[in-house]
C-alpha positions as CSV (number, residue, x, y, z in Angstrom):
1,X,1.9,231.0,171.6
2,X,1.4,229.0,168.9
3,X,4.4,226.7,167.2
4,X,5.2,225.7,164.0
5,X,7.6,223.3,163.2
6,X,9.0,222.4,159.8
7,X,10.8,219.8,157.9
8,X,13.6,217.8,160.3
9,X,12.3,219.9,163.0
10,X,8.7,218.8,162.1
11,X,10.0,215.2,162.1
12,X,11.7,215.1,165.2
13,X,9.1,216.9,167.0
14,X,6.4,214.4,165.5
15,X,3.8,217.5,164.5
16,X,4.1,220.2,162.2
17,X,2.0,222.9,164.8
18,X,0.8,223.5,168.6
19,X,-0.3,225.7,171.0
20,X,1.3,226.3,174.4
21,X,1.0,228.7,177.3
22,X,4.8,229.9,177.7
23,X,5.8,231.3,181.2
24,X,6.7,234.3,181.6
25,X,10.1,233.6,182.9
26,X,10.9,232.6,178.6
27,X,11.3,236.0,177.2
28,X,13.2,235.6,174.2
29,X,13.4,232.9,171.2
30,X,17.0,231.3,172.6
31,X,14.9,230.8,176.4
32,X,11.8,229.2,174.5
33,X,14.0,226.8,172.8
34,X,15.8,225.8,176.2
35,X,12.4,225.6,178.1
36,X,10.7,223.4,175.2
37,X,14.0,220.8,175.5
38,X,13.1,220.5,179.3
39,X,9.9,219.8,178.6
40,X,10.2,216.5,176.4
41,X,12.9,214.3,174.9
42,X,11.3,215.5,171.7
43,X,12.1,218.7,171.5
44,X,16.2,218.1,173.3
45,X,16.5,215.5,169.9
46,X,15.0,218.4,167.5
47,X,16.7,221.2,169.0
48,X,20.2,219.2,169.7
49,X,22.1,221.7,166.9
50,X,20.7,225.1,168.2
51,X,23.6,226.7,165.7
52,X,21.3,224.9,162.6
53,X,18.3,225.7,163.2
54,X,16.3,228.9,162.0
55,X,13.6,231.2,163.9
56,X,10.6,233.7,162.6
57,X,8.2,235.3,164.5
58,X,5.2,236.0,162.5
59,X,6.3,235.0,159.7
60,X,9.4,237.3,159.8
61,X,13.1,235.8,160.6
62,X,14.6,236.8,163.9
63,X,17.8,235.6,165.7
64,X,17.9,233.9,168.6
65,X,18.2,236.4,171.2
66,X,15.0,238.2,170.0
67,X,12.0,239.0,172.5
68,X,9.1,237.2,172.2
69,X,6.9,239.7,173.8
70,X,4.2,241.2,171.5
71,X,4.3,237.8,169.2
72,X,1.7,235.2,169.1
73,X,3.5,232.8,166.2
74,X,6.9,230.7,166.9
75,X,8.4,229.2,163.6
76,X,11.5,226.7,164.0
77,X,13.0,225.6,160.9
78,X,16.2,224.0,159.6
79,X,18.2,226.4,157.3
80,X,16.7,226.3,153.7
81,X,18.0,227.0,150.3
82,X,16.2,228.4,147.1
83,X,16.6,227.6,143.7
């Protein structure tokens, strides 16, 4: 699956994109974010206010609870404003 990462996220994560093989035991947004936190301090600092943060797969917004089967793109974003 391929991540993207954006603004604070981006920061905290130290790249704005990646690729990673998730297992299969991660089936929905909320389990990828717990398995990336065990998988570097990184990811635990970006990810410490799961309540702030923002999800899309391909490019369309999705809650936390949402499967990720059928997806190939991960987007994790702080909340945003327009203007």
């Amino acid at each position: 699956m391929r991540f993207v990462y954006f603004a604070r996220v981006r920061e905290a994560v130290g790249m704005d994109s990646e690729e990673r093989a998730v297992p299969a035991e991660v089936r929905t947004v909320q389990d990828c974010i717990a398995w990336l936190e065990s998988c570097d301090a990184r990811y635990a600092a970006a990810f410490a206010e799961p309540a702030r943060l923002r999800f899309a797969l391909d490019q369309q917004m999705v809650a936390a609870d949402t499967a990720l089967a059928g997806h190939e793109e991960l987007a994790i974003f702080p909340p945003v404003t327009g203007g």
